[in-house]
PAZAPA-4460 file (N, C-alpha, C; in steps of 0.05 Angstrom, whole numbers, plus 32768, in hexadecimal, padded with zeros to 4 digits):
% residues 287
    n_x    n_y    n_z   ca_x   ca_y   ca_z    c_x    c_y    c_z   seq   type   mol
   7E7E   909F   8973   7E89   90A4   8959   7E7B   90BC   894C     1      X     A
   7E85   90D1   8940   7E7C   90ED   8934   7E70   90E2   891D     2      X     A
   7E54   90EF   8911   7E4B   90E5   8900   7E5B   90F4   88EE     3      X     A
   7E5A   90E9   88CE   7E68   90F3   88C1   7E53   9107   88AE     4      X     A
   7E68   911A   88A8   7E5C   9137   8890   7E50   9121   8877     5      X     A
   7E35   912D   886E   7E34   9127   8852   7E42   9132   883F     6      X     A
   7E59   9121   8827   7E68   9128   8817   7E5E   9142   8801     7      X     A
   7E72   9143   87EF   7E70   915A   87DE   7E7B   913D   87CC     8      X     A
   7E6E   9137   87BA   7E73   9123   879C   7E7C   9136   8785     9      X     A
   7E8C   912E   877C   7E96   9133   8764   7E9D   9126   874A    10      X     A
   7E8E   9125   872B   7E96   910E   8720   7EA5   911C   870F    11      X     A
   7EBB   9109   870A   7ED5   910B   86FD   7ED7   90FA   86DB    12      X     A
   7EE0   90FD   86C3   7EE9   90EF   86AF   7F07   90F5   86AD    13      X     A
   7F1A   9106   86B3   7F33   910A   869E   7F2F   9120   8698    14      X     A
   7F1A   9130   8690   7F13   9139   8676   7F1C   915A   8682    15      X     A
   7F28   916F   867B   7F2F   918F   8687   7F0A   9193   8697    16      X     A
   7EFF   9192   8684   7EE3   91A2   869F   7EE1   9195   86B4    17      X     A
   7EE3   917C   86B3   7EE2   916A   86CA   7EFC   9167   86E1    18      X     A
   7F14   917C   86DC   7F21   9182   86ED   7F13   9195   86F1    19      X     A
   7F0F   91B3   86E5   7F05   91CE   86F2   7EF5   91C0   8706    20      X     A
   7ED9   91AB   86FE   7EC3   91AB   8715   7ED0   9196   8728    21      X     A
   7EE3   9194   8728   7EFB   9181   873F   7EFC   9195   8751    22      X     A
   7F0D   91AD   8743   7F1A   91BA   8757   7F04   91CE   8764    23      X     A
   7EEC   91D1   8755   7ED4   91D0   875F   7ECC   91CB   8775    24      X     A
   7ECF   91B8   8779   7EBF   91A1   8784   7ED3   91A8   87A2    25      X     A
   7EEA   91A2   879B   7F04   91A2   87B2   7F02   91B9   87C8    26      X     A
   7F02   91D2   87B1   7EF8   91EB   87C5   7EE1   91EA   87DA    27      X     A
   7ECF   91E5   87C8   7EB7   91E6   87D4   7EB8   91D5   87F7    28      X     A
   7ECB   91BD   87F2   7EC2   91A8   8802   7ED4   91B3   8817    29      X     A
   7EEC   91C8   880F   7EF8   91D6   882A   7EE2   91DF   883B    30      X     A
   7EDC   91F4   8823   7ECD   9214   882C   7EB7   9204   8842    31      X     A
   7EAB   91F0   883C   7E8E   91DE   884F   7E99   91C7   8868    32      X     A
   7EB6   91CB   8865   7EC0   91BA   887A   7EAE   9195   8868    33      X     A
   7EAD   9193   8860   7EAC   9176   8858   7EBE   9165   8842    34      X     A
   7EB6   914A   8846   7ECA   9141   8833   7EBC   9138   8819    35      X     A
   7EDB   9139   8807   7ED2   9134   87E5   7ED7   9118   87DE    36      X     A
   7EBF   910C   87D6   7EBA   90F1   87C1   7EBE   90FD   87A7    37      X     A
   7ED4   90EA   87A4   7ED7   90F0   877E   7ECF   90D6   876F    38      X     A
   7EBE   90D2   875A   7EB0   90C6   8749   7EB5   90C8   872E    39      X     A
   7EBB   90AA   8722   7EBB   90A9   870F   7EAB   9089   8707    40      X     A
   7E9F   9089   86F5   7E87   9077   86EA   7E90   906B   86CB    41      X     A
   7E86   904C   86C9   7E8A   9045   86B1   7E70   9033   86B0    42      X     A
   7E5F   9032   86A5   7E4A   902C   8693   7E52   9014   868A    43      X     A
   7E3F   8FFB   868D   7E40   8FE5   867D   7E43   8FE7   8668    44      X     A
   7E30   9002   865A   7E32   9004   8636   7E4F   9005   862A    45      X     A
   7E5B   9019   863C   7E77   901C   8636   7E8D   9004   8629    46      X     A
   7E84   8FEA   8632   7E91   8FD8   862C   7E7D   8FC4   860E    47      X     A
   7E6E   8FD0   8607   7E5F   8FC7   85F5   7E68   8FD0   85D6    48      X     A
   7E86   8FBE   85D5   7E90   8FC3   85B6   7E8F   8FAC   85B1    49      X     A
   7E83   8FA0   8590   7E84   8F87   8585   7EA3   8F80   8583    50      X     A
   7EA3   8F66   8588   7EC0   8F54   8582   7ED4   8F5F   8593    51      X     A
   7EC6   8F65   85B2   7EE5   8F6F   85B4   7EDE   8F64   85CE    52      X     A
   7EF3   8F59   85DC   7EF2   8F43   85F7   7EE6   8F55   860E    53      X     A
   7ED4   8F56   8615   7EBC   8F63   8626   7ED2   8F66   864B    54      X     A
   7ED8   8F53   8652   7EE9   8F4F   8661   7F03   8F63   8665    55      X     A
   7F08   8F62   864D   7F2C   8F6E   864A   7F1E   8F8E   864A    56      X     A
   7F0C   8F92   8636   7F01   8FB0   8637   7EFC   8FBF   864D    57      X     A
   7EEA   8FA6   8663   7EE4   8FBB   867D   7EF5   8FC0   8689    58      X     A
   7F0F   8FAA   868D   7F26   8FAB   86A0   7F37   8FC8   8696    59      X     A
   7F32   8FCC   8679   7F47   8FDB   866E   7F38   9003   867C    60      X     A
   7F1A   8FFA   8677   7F09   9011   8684   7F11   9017   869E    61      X     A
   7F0A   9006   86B1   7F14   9003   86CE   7F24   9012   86D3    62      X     A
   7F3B   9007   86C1   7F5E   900E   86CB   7F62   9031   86C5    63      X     A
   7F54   9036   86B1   7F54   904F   86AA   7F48   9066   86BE    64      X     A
   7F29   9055   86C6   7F1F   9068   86D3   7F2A   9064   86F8    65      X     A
   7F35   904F   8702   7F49   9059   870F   7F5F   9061   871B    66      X     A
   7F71   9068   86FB   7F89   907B   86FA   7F7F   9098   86F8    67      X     A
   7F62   9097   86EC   7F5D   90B6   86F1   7F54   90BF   8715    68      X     A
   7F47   90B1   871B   7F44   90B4   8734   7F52   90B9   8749    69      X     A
   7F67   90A8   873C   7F80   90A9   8754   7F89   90C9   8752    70      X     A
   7F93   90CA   872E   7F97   90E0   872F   7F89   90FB   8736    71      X     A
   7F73   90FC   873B   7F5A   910E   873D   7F64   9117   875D    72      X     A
   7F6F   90FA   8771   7F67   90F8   878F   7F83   910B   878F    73      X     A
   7F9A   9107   8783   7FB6   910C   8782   7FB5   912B   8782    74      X     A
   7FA2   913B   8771   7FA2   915A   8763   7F98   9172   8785    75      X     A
   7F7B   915F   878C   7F76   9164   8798   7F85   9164   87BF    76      X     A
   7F8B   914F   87C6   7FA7   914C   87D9   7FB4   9162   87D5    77      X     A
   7FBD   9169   87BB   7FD9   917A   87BA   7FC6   9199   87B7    78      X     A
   7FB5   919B   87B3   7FA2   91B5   87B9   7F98   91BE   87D2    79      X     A
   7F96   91B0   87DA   7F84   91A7   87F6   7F89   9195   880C    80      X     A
   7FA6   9194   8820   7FB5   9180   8823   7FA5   9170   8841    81      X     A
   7F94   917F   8846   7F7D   9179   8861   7F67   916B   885A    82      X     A
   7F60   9171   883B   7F43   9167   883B   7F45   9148   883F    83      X     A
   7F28   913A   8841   7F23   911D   8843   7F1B   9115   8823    84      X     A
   7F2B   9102   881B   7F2B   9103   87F9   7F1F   90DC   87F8    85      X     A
   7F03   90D5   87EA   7F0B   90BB   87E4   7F01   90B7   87C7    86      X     A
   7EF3   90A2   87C3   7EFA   909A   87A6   7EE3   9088   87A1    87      X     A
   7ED8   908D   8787   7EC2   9074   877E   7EC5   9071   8765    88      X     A
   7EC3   9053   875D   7EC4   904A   8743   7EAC   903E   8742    89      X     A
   7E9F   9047   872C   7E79   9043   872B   7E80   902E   8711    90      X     A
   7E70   9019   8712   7E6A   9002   86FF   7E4C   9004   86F4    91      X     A
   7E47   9020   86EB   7E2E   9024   86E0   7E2E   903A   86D4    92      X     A
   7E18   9041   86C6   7E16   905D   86AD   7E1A   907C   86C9    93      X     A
   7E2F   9084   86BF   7E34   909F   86D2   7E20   90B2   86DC    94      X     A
   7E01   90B2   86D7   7DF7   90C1   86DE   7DE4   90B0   86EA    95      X     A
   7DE3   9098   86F4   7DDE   9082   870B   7DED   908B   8722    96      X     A
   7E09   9087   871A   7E19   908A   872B   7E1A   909D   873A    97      X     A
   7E1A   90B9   8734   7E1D   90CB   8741   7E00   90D8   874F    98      X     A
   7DE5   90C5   8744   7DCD   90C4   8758   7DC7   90B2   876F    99      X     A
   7DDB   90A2   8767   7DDE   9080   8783   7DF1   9099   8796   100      X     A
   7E04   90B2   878D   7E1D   90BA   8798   7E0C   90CE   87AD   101      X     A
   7DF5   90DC   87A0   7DEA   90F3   87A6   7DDF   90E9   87C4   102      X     A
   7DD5   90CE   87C3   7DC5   90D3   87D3   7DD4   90CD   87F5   103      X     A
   7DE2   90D5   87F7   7DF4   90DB   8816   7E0A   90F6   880C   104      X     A
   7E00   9106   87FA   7E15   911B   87F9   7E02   9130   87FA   105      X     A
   7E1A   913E   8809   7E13   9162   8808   7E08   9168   87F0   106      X     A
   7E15   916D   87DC   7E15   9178   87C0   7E21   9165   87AB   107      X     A
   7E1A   9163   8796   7E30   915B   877E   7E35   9170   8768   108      X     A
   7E4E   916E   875D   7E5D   917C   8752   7E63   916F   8739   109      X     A
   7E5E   917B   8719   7E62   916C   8703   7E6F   917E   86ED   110      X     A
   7E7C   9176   86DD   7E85   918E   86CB   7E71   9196   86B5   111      X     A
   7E70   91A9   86A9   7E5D   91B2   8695   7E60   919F   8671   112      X     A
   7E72   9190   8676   7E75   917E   865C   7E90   916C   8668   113      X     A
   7E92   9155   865F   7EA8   913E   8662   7EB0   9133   864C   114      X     A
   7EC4   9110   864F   7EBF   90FD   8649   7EC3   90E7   8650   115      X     A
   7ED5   90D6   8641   7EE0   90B8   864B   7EC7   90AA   8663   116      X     A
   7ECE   90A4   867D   7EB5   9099   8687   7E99   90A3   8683   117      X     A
   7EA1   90C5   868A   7E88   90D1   8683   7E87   90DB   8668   118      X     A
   7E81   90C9   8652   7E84   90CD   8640   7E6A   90D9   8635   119      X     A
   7E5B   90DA   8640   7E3A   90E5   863F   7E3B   9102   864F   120      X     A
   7E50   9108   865D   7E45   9124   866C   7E4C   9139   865B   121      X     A
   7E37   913C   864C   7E3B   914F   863B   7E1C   9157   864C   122      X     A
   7E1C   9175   8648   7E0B   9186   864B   7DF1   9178   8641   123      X     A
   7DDC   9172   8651   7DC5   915E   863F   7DC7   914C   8645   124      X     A
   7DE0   9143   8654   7DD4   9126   8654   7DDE   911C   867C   125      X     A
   7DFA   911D   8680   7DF5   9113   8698   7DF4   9130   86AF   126      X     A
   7E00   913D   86B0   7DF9   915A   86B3   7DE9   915E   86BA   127      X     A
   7DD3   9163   869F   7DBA   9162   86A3   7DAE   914C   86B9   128      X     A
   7DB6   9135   86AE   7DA1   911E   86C1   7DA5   9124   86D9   129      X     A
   7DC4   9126   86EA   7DC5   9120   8700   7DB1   9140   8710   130      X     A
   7DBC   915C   8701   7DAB   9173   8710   7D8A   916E   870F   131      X     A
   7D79   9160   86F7   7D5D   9157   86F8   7D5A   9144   870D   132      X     A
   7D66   912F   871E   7D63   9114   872E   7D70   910F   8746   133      X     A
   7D83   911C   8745   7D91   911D   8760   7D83   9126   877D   134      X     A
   7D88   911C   878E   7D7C   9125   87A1   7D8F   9131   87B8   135      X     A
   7D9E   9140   87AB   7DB4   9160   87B8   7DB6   916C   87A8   136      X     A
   7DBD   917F   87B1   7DC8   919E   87A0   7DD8   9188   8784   137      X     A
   7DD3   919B   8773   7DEA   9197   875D   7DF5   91AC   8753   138      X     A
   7E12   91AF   874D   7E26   91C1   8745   7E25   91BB   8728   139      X     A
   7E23   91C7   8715   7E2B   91C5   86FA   7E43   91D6   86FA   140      X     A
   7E5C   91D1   86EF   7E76   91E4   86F8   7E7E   91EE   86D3   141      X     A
   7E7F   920D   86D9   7E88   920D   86AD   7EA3   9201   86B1   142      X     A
   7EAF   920C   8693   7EC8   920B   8689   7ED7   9228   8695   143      X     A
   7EF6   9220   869E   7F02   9235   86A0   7F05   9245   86B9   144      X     A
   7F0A   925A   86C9   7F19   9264   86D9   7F11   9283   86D1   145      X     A
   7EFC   9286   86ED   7EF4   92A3   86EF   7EFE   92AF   8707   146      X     A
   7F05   92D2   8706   7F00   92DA   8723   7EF5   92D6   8732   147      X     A
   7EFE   92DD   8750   7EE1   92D6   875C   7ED0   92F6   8762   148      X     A
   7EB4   92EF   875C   7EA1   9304   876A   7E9B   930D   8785   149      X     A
   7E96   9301   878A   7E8D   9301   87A9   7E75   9300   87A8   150      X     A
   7E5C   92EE   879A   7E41   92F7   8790   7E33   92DE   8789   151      X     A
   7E23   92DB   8797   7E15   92C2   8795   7DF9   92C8   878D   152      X     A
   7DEC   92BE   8775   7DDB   92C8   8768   7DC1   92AD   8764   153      X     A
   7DAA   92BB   876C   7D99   92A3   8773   7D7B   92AC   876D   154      X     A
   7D6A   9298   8753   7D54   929C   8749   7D3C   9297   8764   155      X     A
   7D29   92A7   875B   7D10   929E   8771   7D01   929D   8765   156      X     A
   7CE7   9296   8768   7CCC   9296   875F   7CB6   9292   8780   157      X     A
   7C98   929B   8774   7C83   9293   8784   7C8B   9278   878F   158      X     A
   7C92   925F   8789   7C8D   9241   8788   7C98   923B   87A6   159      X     A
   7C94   922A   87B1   7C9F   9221   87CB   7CB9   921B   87C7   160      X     A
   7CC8   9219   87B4   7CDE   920B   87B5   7CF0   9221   87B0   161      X     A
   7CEF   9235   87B6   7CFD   9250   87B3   7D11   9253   87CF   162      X     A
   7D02   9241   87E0   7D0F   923F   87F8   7D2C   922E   8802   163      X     A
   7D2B   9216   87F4   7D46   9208   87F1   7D5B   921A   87DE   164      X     A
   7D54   922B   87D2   7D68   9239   87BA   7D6C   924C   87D1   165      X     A
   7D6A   9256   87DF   7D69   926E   87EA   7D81   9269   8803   166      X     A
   7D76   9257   880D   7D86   9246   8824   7DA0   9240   881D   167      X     A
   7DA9   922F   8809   7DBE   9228   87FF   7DD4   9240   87F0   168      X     A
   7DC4   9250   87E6   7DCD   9270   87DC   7DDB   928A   87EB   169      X     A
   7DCA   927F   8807   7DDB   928C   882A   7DF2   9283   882F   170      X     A
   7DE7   9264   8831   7DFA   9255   8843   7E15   925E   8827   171      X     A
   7E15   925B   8813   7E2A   9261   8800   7E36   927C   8807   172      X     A
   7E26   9286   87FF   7E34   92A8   8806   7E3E   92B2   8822   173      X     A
   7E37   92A0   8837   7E45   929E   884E   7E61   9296   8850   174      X     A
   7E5E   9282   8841   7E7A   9273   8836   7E90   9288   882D   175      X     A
   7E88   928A   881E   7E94   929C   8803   7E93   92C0   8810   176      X     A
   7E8A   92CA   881E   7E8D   92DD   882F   7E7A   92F2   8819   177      X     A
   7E60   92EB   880A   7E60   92F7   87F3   7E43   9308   87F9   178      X     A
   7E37   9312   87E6   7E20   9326   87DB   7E0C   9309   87D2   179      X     A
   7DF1   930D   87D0   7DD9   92EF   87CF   7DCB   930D   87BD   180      X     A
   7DCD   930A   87AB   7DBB   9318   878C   7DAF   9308   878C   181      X     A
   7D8B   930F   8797   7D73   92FA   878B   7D64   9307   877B   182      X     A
   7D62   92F5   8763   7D4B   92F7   8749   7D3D   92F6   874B   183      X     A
   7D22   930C   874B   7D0A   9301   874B   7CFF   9303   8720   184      X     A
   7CFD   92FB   871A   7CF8   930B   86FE   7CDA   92FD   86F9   185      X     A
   7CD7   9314   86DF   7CB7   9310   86EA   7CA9   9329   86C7   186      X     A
   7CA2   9319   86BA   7C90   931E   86A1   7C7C   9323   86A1   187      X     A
   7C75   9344   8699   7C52   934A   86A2   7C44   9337   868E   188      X     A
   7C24   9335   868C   7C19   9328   8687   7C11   9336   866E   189      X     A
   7C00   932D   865A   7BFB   9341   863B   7BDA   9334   8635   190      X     A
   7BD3   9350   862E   7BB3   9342   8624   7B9F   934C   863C   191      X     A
   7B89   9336   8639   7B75   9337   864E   7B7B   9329   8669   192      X     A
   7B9F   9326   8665   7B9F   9314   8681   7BB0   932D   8696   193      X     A
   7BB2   9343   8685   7BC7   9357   8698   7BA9   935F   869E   194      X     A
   7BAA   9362   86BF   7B9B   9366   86DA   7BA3   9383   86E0   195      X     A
   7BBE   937C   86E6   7BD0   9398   86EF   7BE1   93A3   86DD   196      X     A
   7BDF   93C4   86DE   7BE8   93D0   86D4   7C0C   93CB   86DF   197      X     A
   7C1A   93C6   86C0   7C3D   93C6   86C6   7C45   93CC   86E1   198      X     A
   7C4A   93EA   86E8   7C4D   93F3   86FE   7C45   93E8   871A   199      X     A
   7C29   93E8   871A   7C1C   93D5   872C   7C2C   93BD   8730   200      X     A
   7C2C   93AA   871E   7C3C   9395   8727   7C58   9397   8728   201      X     A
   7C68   93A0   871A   7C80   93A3   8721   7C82   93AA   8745   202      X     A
   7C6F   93C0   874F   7C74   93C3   8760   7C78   93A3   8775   203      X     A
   7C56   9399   8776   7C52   9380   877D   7C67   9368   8782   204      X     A
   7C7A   936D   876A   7C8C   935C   8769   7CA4   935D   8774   205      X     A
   7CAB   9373   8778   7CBF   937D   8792   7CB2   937A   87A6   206      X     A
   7C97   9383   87B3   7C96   9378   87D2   7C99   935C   87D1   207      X     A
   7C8E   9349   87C2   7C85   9330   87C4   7CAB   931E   87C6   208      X     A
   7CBB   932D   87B7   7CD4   9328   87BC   7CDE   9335   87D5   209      X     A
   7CDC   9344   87DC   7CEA   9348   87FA   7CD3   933D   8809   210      X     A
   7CC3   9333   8808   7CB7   931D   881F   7CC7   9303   8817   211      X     A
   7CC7   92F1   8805   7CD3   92E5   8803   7CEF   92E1   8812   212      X     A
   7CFA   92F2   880E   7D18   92FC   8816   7D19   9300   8838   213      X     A
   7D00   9312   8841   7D0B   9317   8855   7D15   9300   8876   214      X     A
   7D0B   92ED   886F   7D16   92D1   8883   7D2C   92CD   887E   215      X     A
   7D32   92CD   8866   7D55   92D1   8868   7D60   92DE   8865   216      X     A
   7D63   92F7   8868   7D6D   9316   886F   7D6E   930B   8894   217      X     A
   7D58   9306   8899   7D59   92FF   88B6   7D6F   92F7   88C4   218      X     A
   7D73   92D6   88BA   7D7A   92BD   88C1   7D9A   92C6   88B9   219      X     A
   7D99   92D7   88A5   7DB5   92D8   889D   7DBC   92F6   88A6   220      X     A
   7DC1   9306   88B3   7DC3   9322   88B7   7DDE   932A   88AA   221      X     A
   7DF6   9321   88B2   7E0A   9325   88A6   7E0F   931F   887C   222      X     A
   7DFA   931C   8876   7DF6   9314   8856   7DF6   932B   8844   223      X     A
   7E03   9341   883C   7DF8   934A   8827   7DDB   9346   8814   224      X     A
   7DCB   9355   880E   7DB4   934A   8801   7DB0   9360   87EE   225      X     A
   7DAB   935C   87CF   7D9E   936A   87BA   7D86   935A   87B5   226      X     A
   7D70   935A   87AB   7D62   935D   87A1   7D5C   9365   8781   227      X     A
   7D59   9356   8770   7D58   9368   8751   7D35   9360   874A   228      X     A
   7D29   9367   873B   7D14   9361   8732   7D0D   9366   8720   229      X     A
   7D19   9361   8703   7D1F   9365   86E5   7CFB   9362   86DA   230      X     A
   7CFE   936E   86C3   7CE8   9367   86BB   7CEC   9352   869E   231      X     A
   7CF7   933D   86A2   7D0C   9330   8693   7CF9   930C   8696   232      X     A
   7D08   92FB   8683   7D00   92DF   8687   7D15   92D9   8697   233      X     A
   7D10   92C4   86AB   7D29   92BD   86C2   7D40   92B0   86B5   234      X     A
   7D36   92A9   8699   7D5C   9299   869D   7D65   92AD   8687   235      X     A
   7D58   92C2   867D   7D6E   92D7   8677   7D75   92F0   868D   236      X     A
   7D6D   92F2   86A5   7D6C   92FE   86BE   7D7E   92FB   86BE   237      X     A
   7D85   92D9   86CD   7D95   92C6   86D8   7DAE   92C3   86CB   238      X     A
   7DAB   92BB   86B2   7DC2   92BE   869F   7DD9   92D4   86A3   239      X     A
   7DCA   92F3   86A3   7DD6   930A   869E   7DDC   930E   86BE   240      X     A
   7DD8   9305   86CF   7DDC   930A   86E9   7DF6   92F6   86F2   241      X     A
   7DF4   92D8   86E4   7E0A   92CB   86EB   7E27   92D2   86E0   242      X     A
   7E28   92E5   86D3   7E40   92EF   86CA   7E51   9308   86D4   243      X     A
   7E3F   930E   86F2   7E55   9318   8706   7E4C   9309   8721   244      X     A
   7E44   92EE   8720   7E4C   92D6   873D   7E5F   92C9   8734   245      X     A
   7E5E   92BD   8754   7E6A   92AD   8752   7E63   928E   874E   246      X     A
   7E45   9291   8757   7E2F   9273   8757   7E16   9281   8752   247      X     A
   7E08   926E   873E   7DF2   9277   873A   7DDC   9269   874F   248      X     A
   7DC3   9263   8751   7DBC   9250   875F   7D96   9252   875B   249      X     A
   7D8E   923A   8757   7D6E   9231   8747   7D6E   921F   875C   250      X     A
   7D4E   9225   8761   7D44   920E   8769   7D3D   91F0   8753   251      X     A
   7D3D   91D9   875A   7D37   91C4   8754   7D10   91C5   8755   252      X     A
   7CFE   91B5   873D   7CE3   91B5   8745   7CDB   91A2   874F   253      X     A
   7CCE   9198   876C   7CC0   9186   8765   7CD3   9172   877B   254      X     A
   7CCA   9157   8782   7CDA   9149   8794   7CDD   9127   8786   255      X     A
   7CCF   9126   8775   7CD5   910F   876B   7CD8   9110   8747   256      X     A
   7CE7   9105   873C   7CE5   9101   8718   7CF1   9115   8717   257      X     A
   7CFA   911A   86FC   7D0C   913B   86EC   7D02   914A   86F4   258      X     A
   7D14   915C   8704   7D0B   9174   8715   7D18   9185   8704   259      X     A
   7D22   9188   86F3   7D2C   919E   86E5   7D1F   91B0   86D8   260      X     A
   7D11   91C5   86DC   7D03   91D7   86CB   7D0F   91E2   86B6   261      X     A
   7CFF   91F4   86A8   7D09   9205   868A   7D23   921C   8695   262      X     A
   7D20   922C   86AF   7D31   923E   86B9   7D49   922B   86CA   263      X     A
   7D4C   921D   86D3   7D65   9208   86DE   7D74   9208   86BE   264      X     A
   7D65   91F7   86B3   7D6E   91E9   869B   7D7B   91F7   8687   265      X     A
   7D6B   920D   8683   7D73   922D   8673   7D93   9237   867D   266      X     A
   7D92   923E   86A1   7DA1   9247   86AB   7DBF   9229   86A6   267      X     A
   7DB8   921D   86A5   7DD4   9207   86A3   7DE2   920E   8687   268      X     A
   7DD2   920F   8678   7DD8   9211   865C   7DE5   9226   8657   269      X     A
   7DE1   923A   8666   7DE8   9252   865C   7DF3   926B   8677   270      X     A
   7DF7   926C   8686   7DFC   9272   8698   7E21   9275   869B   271      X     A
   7E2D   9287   86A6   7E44   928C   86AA   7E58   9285   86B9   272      X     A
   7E49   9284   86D5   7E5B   9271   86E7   7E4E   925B   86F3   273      X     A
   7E59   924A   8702   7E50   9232   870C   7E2F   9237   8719   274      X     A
   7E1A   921B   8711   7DFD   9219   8713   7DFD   9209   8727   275      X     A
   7DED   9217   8745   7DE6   91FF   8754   7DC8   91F0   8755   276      X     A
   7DBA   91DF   874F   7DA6   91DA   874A   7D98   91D0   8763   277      X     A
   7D83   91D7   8774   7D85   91CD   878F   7D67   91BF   8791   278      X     A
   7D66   91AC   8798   7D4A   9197   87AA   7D3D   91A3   87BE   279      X     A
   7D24   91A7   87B5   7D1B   91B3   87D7   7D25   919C   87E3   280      X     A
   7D1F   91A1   87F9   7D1C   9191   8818   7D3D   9196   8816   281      X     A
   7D55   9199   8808   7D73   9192   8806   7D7B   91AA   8826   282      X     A
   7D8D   9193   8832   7D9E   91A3   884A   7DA9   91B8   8847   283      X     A
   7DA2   91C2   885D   7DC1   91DF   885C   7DD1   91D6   886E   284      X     A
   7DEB   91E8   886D   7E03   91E3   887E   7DFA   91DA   889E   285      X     A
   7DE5   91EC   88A8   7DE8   91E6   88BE   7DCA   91D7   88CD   286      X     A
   7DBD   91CA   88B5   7DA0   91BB   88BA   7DA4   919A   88B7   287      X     A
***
C-alpha cells in the first residue's frame, strides 16, 4: 500500500477570506500533487449562552458547520475536479484544532480574519496562534485577488533557522515557475557599538548573504536568484518587497512554545500577499 502525501489543511468559517484561503489552499494542493483537508472547528465556549438549551445550541453549531463544509468540499470539486477533498468537524476551540490538524500536514492554510466557527480568527488571535505553534509551514492568506508575480520573496537572517525558510521558498518557486528575492536586511549599529565603518559592513553583509544563498543556488540551478540587502528593518524590507510576490516567506523561532518573532508577526500584519511562516526541521517537497 503507497504511503500517503502529508495533507495541505485548510480552516474554513463561511466567512469571504476564508473562501480566498480555500481557494488558496485548493491551488496550492494541485500545484504539490497532495490532498486538501478542509476544517472547520467549534469550541465548547461557543455553546456557552445562559438559558439557552446547551444541547439544541451545539446541534444547531454542528449543523451549520457542516453545511459549510460540505459546501467548502462542493467549490473546491468544481475548481479542481481531480483533487482528493475530505472534511473535519473539530469539537474544540479552532486553533486546537488546526494544531491536532498540523501535525500530519504539509502546510496549513488560514485566512487573514474570519468568523462564525472561527469566530476568533481575527488577526491576533487564531492566525496568530496557529503560525506561533504549529508544527508545519503556515499560510496566512489576505483578502482579495492579486495578479500573479512570478516572485517568491523570503526573509533571512544569521540564525539557523534561515534554512527551513529557504527550502520551502525553492521548493515554492519551483512550483510556481518563479524568481526567490532573498532579504537579508540589516541596521548599522550607532554609538560605541559601530566597529565598522557603514561601507565596511554593508559590504560584509552581501558576502555573508550570498554564502548563505549559495547551497541553494546550487541545489536549485534552474531558480532565478536576487539577492537585496537593504539597509532597512526586516519587516519594512519585507513589507515593501511583498507587494510585487507572490508569497512572502519567514522563518518560524525556535522548536518548541510561540515561535513567532517580532519580523513573522510584523510581516502577517502587514504584508501584501500571502505569509508563509515555516518550522525549522519542516519538510520539503522532496525530503
Amino acid at each position: 500500500m503507497a504511503e500517503e502525501l502529508p495533507l495541505v489543511v485548510v480552516g474554513v468559517d463561511g466567512s469571504d477570506p476564508s473562501r480566498v484561503a480555500l481557494r488558496w489552499a485548493a491551488e496550492e494542493a494541485v500545484l504539490r500533487g497532495r490532498p486538501l483537508r478542509i476544517v472547520y472547528a467549534v469550541g465548547p465556549w461557543a455553546c456557552d449562552i445562559p438559558f439557552y438549551p446547551e444541547p439544541m445550541m451545539a446541534e444547531s453549531l454542528h449543523e451549520a458547520g457542516r453545511a459549510i463544509l460540505e459546501e467548502s468540499a462542493e467549490e473546491v470539486r468544481g475548481w479542481h475536479p481531480g483533487l482528493g477533498v475530505t472534511t473535519v468537524l473539530g469539537v474544540e476551540p479552532p486553533a486546537v484544532a488546526l494544531r491536532r490538524q498540523a501535525e500530519e500536514a504539509y502546510e496549513v492554510v488560514v485566512g487573514h480574519r474570519g468568523r462564525g466557527g472561527f469566530a476568533s480568527l481575527l488577526l491576533g488571535s487564531v492566525s496568530l496562534h496557529t503560525a506561533g505553534y504549529a508544527n508545519a509551514p503556515v499560510v496566512v492568506v489576505r483578502d482579495g485577488d492579486r495578479p500573479e508575480r512570478r516572485e517568491i520573496v523570503v526573509g533571512i537572517d544569521l540564525s539557523k533557522h534561515a534554512a527551513a525558510a529557504l527550502r520551502y521558498a525553492f521548493d515554492a518557486a519551483i512550483l510556481r515557475q518563479a524568481l526567490v528575492r532573498v532579504i537579508f536586511a540589516w541596521c548599522p549599529p550607532e554609538g560605541r557599538y559601530a566597529v565598522l565603518e557603514v561601507g565596511e559592513l554593508a559590504l560584509a553583509v552581501r558576502q555573508e548573504a550570498h554564502r548563505i544563498v549559495a547551497p541553494w543556488r546550487e541545489r536549485y540551478p534552474d531558480i532565478a536568484v536576487a539577492e537585496d540587502t537593504p539597509r532597512d528593518h526586516p519587516v519594512k524590507a519585507l513589507v515593501e518587497a511583498s507587494a510585487d510576490a507572490d508569497l512572502a516567506v519567514v522563518a518560524a523561532r525556535g522548536h518548541t512554545g510561540l515561535r513567532l518573532g517580532s519580523v513573522s508577526h510584523g510581516l502577517i500584519h502587514h504584508a501584501h500577499c500571502p505569509v508563509a511562516v515555516v518550522p525549522s526541521g519542516a519538510e520539503s517537497d522532496d525530503g
